[in-house]
N, CA, C, O and CB atoms as a CASP TS submission, in Angstrom:
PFRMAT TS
TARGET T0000
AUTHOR 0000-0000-0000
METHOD Language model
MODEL 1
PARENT N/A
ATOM      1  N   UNK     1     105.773 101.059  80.921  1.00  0.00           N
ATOM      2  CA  UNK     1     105.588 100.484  82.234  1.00  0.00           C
ATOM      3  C   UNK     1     105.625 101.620  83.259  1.00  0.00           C
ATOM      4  O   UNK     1     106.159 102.695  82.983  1.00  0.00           O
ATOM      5  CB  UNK     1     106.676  99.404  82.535  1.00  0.00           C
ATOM      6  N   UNK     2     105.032 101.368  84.487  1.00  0.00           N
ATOM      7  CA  UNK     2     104.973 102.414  85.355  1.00  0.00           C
ATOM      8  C   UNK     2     104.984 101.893  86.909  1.00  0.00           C
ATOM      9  O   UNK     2     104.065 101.230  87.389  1.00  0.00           O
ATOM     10  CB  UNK     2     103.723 103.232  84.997  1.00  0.00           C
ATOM     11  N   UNK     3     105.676 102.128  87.328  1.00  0.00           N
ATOM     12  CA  UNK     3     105.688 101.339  88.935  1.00  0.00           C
ATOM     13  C   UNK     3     104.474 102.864  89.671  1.00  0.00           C
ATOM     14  O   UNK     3     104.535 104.091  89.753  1.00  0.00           O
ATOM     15  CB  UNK     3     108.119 101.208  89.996  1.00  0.00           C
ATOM     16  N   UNK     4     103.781 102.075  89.940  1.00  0.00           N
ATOM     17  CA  UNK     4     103.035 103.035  91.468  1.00  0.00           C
ATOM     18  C   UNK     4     103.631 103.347  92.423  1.00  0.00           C
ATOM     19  O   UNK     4     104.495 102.574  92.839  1.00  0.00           O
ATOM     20  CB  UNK     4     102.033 102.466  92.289  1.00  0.00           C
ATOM     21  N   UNK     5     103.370 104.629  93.126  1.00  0.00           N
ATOM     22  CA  UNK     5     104.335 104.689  94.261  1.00  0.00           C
ATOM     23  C   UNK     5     103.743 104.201  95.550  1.00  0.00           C
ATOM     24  O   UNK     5     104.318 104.031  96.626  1.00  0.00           O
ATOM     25  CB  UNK     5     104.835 106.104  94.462  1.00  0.00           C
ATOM     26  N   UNK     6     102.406 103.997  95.219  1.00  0.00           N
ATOM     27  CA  UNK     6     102.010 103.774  97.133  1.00  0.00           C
ATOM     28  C   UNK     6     102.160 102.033  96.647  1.00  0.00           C
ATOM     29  O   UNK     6     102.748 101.679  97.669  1.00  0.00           O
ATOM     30  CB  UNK     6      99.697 104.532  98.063  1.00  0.00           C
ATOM     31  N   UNK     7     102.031 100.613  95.743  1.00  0.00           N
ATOM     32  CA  UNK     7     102.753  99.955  96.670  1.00  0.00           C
ATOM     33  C   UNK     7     103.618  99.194  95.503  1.00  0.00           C
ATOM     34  O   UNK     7     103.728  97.988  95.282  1.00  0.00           O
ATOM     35  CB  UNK     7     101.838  99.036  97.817  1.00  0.00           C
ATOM     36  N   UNK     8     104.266 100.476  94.748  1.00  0.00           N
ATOM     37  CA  UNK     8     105.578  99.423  94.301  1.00  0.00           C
ATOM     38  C   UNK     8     105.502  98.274  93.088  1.00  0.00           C
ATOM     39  O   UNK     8     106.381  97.453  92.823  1.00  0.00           O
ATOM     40  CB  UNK     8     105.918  98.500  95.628  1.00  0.00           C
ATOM     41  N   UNK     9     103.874  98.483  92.251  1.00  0.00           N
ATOM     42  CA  UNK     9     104.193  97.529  91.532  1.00  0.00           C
ATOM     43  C   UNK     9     104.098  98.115  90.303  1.00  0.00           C
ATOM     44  O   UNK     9     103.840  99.274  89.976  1.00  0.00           O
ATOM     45  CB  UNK     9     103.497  96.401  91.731  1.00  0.00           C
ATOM     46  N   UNK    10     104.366  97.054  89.626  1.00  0.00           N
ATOM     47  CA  UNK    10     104.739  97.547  88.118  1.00  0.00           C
ATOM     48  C   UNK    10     103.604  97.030  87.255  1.00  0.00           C
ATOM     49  O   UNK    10     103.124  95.897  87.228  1.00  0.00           O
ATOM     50  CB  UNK    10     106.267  96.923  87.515  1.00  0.00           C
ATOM     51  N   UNK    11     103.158  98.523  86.284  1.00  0.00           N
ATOM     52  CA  UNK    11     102.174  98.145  85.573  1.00  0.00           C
ATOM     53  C   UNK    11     102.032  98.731  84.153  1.00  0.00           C
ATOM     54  O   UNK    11     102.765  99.711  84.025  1.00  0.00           O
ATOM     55  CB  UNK    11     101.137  98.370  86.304  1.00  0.00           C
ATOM     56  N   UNK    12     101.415  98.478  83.192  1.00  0.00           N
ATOM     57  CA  UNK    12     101.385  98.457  81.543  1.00  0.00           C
ATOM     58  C   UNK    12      99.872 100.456  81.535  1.00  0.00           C
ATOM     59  O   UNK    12      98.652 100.621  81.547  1.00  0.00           O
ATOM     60  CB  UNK    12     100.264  95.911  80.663  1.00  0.00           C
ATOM     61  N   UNK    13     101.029 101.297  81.512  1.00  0.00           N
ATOM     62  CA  UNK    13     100.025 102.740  81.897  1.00  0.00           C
ATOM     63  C   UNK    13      99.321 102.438  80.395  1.00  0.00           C
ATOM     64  O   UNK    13      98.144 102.793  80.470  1.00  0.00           O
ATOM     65  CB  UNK    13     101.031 104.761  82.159  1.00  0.00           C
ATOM     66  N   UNK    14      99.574 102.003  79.305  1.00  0.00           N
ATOM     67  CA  UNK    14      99.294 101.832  78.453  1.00  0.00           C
ATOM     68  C   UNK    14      97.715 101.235  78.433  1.00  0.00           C
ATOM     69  O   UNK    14      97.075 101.510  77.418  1.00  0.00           O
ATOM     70  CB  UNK    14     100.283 101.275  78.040  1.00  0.00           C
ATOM     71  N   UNK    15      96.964 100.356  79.587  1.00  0.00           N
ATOM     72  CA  UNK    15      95.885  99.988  79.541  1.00  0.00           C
ATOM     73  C   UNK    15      95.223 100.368  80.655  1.00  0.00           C
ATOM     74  O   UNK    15      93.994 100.308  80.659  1.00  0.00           O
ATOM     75  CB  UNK    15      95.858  98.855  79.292  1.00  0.00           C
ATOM     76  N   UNK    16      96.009 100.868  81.903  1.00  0.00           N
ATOM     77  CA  UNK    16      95.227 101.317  82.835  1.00  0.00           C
ATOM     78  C   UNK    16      95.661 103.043  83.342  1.00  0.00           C
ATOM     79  O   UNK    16      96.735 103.559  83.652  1.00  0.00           O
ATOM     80  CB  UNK    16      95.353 100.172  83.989  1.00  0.00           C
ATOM     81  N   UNK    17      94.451 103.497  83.254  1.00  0.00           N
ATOM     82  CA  UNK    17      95.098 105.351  83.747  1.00  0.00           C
ATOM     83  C   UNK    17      95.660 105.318  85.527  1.00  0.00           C
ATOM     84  O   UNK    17      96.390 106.108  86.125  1.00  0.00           O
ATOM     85  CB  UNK    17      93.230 106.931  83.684  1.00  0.00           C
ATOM     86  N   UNK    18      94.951 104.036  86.009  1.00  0.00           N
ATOM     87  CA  UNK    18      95.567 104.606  87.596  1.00  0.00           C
ATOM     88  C   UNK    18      96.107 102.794  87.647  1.00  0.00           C
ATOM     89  O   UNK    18      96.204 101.929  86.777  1.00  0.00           O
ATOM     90  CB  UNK    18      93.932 105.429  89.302  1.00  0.00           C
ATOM     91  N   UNK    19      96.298 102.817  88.738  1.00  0.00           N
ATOM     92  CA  UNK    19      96.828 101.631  89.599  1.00  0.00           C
ATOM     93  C   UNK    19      96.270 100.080  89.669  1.00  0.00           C
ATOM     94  O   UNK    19      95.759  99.711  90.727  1.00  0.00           O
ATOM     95  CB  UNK    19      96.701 102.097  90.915  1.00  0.00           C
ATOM     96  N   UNK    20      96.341  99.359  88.789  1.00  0.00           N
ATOM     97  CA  UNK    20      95.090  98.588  89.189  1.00  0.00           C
ATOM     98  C   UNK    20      95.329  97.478  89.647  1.00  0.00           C
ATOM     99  O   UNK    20      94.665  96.577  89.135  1.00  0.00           O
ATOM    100  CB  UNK    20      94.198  98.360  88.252  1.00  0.00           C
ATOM    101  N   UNK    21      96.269  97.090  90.692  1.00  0.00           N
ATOM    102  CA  UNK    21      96.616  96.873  91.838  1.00  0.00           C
ATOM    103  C   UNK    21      96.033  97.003  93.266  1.00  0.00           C
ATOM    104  O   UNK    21      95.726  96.089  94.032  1.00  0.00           O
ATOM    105  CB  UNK    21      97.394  97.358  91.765  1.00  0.00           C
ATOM    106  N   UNK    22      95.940  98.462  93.472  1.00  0.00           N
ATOM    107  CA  UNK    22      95.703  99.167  94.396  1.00  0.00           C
ATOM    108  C   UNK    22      93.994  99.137  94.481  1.00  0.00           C
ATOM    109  O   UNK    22      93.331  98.973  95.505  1.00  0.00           O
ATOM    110  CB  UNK    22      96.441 100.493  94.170  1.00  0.00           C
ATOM    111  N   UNK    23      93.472  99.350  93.053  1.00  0.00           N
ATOM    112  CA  UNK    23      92.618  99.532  92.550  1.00  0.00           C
ATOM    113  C   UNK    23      91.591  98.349  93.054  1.00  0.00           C
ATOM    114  O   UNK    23      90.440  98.532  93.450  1.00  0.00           O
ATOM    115  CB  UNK    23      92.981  99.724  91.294  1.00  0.00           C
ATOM    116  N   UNK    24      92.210  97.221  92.955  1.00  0.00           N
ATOM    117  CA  UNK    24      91.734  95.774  92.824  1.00  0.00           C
ATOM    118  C   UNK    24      91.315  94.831  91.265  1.00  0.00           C
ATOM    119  O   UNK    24      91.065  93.636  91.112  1.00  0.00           O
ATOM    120  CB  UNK    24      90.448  95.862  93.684  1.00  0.00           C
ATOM    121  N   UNK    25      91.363  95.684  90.529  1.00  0.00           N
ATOM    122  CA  UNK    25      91.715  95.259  88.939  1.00  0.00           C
ATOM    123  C   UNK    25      92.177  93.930  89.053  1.00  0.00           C
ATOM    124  O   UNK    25      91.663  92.849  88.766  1.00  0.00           O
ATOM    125  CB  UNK    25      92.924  96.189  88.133  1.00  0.00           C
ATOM    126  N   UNK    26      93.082  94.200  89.457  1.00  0.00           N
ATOM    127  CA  UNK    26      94.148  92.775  89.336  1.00  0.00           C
ATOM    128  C   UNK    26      94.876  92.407  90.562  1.00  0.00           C
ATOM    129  O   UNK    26      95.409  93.299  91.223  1.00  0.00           O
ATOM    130  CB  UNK    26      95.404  92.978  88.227  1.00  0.00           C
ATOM    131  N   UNK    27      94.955  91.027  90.968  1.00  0.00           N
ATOM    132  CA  UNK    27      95.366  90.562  92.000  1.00  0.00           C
ATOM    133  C   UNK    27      96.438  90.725  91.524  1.00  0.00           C
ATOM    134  O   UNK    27      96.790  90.883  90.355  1.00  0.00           O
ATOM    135  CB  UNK    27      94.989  89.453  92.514  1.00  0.00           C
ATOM    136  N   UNK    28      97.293  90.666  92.981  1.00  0.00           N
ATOM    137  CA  UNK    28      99.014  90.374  92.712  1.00  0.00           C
ATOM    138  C   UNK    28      99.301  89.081  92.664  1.00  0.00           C
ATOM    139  O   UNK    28      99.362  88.338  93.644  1.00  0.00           O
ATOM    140  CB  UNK    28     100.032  90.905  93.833  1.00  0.00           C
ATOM    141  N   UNK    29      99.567  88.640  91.012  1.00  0.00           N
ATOM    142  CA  UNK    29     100.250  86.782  91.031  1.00  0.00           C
ATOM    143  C   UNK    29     101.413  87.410  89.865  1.00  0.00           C
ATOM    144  O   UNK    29     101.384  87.469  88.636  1.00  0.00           O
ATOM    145  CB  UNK    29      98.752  84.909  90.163  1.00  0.00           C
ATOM    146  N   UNK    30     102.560  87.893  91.023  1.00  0.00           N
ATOM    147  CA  UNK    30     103.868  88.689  90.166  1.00  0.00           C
ATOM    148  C   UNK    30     104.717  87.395  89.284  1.00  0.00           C
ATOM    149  O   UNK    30     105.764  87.511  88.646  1.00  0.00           O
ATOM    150  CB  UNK    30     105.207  89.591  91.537  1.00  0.00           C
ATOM    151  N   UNK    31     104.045  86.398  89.449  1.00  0.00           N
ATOM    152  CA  UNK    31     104.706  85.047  88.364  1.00  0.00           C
ATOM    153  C   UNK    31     103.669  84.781  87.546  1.00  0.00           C
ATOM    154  O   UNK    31     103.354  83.604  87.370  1.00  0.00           O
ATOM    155  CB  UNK    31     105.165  83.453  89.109  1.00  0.00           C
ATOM    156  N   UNK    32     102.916  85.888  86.864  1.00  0.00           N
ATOM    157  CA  UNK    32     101.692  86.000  86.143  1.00  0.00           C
ATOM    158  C   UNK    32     102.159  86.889  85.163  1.00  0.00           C
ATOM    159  O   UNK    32     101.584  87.001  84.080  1.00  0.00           O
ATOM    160  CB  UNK    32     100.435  86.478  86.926  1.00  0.00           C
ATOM    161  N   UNK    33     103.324  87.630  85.514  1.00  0.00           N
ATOM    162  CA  UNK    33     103.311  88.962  84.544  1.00  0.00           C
ATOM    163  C   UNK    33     104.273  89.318  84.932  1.00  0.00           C
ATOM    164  O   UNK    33     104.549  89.343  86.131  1.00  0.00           O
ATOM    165  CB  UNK    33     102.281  90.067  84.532  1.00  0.00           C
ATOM    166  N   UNK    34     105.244  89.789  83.748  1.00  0.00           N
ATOM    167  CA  UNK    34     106.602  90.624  83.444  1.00  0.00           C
ATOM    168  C   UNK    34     106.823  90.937  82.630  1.00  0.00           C
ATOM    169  O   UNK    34     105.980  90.516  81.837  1.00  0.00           O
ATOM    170  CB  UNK    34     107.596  90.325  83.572  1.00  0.00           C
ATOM    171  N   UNK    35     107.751  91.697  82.006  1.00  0.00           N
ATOM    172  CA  UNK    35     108.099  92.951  81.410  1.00  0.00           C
ATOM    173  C   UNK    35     108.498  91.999  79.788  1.00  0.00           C
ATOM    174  O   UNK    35     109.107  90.929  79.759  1.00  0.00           O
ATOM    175  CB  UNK    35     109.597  93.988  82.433  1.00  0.00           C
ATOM    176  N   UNK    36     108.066  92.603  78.812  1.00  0.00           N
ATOM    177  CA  UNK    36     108.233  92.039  77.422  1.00  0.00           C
ATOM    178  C   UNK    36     109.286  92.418  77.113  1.00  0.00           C
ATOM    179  O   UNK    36     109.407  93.635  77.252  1.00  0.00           O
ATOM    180  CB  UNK    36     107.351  92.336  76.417  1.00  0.00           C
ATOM    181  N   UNK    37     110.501  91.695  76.583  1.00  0.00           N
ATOM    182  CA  UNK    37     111.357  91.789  75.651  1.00  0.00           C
ATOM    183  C   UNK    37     111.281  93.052  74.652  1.00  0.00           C
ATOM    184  O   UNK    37     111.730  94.192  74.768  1.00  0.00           O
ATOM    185  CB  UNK    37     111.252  90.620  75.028  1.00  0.00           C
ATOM    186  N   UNK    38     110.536  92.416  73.616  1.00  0.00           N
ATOM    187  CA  UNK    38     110.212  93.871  72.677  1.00  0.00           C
ATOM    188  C   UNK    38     109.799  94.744  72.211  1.00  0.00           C
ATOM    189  O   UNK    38     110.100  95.293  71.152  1.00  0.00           O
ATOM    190  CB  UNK    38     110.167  94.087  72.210  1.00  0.00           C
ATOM    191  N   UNK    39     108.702  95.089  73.303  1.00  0.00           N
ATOM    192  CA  UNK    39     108.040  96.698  73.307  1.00  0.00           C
ATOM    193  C   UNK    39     108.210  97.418  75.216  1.00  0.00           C
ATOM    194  O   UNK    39     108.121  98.635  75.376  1.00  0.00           O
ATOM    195  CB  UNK    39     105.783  96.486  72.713  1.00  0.00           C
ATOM    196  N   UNK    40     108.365  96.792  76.033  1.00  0.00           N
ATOM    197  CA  UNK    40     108.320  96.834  77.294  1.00  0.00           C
ATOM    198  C   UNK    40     107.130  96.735  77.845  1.00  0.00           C
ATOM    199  O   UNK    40     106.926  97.195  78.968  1.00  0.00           O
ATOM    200  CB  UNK    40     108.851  97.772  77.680  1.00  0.00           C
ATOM    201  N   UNK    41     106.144  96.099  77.108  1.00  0.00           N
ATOM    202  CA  UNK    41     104.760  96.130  77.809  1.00  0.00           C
ATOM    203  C   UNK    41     104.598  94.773  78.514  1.00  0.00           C
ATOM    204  O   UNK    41     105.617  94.084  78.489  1.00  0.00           O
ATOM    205  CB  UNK    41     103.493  96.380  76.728  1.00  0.00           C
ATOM    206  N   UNK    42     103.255  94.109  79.297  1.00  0.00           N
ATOM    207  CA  UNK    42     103.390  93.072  79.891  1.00  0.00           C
ATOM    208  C   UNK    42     103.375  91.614  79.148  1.00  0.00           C
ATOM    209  O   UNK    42     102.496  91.244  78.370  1.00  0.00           O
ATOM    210  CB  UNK    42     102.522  93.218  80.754  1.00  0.00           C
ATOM    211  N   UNK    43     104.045  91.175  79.379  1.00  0.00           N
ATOM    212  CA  UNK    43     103.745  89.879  79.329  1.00  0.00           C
ATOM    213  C   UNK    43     102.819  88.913  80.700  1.00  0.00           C
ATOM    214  O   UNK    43     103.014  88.930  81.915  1.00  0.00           O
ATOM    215  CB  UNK    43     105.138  89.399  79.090  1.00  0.00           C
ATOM    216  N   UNK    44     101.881  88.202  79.944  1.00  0.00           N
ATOM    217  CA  UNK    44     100.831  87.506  80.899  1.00  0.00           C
ATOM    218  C   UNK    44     100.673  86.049  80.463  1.00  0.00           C
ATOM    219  O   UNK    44     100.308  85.707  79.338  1.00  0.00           O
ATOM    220  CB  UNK    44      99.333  88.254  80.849  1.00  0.00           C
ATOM    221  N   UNK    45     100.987  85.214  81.482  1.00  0.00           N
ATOM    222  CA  UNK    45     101.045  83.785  81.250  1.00  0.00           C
ATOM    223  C   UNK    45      99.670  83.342  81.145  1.00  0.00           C
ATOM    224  O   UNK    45      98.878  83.812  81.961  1.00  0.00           O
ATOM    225  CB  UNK    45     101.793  83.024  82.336  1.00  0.00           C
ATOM    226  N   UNK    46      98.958  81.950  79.685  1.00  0.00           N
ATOM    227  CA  UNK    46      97.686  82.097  79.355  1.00  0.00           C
ATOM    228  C   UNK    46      97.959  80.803  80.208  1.00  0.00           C
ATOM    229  O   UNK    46      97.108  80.037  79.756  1.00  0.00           O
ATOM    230  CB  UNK    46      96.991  82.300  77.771  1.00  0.00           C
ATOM    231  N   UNK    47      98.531  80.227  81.013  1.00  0.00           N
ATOM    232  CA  UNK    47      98.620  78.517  81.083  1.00  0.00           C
ATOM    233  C   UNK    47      99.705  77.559  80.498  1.00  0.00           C
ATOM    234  O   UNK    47     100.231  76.512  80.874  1.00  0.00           O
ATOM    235  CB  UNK    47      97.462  77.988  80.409  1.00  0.00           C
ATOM    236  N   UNK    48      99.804  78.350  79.449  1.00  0.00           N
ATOM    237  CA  UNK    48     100.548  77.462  78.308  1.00  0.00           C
ATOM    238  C   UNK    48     101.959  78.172  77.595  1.00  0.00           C
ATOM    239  O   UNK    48     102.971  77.591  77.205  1.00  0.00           O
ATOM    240  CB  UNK    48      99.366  77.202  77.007  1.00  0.00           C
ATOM    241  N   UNK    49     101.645  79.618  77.573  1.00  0.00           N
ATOM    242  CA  UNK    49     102.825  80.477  76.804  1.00  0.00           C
ATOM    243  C   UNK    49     102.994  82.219  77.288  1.00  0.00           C
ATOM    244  O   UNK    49     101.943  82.833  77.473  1.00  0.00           O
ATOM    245  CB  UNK    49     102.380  80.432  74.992  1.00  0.00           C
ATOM    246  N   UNK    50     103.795  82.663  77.401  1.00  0.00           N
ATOM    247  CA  UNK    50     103.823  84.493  77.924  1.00  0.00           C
ATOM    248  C   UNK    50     103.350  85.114  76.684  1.00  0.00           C
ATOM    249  O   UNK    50     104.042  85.210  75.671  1.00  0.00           O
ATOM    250  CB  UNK    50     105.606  85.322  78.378  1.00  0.00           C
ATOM    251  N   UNK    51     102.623  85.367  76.755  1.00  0.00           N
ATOM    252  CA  UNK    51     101.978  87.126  75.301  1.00  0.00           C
ATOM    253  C   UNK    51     101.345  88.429  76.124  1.00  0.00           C
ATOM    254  O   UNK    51     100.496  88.805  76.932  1.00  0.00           O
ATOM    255  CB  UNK    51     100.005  86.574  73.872  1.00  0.00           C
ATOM    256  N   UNK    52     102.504  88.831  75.216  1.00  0.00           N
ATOM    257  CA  UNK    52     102.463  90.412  75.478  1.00  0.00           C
ATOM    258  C   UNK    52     100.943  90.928  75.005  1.00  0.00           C
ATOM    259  O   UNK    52     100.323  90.491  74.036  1.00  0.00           O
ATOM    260  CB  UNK    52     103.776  91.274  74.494  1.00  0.00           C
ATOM    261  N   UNK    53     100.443  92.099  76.051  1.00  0.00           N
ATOM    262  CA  UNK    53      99.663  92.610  75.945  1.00  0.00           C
ATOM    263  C   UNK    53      99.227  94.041  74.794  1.00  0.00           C
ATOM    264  O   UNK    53      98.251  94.689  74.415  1.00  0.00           O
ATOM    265  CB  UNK    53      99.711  92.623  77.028  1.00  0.00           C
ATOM    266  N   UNK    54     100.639  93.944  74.620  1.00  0.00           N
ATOM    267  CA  UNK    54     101.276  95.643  73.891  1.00  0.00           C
ATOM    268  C   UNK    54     101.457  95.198  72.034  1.00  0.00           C
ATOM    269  O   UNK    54     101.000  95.735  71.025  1.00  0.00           O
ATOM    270  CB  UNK    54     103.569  96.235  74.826  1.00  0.00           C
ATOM    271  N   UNK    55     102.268  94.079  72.225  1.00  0.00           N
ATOM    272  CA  UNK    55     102.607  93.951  70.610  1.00  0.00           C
ATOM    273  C   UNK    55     102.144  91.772  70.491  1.00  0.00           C
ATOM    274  O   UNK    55     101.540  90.974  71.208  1.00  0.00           O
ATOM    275  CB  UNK    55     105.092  94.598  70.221  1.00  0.00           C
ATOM    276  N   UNK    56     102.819  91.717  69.286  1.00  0.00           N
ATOM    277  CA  UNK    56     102.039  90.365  69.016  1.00  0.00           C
ATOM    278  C   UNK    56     103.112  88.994  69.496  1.00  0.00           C
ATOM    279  O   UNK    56     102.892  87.846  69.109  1.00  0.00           O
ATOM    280  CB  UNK    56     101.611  90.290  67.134  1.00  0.00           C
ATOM    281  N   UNK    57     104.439  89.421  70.519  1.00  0.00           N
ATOM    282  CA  UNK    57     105.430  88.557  71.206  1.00  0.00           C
ATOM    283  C   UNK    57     104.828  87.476  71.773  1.00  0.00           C
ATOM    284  O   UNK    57     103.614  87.592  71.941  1.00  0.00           O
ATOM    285  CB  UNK    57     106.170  89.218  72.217  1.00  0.00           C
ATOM    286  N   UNK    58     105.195  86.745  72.017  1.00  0.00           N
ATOM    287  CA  UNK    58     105.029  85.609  72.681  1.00  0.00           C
ATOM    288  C   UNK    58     105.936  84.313  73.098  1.00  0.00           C
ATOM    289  O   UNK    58     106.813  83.988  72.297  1.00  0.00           O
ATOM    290  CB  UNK    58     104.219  85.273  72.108  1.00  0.00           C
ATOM    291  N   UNK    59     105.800  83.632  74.175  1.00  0.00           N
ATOM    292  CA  UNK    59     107.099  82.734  74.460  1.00  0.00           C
ATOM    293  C   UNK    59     106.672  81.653  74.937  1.00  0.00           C
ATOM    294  O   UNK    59     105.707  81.716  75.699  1.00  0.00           O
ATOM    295  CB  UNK    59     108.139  83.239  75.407  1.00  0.00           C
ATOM    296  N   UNK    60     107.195  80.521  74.662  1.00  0.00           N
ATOM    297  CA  UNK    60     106.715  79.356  75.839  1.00  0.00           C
ATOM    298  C   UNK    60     108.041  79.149  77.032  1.00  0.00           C
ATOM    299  O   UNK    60     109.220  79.498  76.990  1.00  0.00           O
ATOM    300  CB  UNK    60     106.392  77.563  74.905  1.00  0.00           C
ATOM    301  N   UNK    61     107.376  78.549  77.892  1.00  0.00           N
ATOM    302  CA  UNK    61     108.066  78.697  79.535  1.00  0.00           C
ATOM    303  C   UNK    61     109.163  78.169  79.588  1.00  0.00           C
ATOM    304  O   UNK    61     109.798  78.170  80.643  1.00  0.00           O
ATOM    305  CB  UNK    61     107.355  78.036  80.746  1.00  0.00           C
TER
END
């Protein structure tokens, strides 16, 4: 994980080389995505359950 410094958010460097936030990649919906349990990569809500982007985790809400 990597917080950016110009605005503070936290992101998976693992799939993006710069910011993609800042970038416009990705909107900010910070109840969309948080930090995985067991690799530290993101977790991203599909609708239905959190799966990590990094390893094969997953959770329902």
């Amino acid at each position: 994980m990597q917080q950016c410094p110009f605005c503070d958010k936290v992101y998976d460097e693992s799939e993006y080389s710069h910011c993609p936030y800042c970038s416009g990649e990705l909107e900010d919906d910070d109840d969309e995505v948080r930090p995985c349990p067991e690799c530290g990569g993101c977790l991203h809500w599909d609708g239905e359950v959190w799966e990590c982007s990094n390893c094969d985790y997953s959770e329902e809400d």
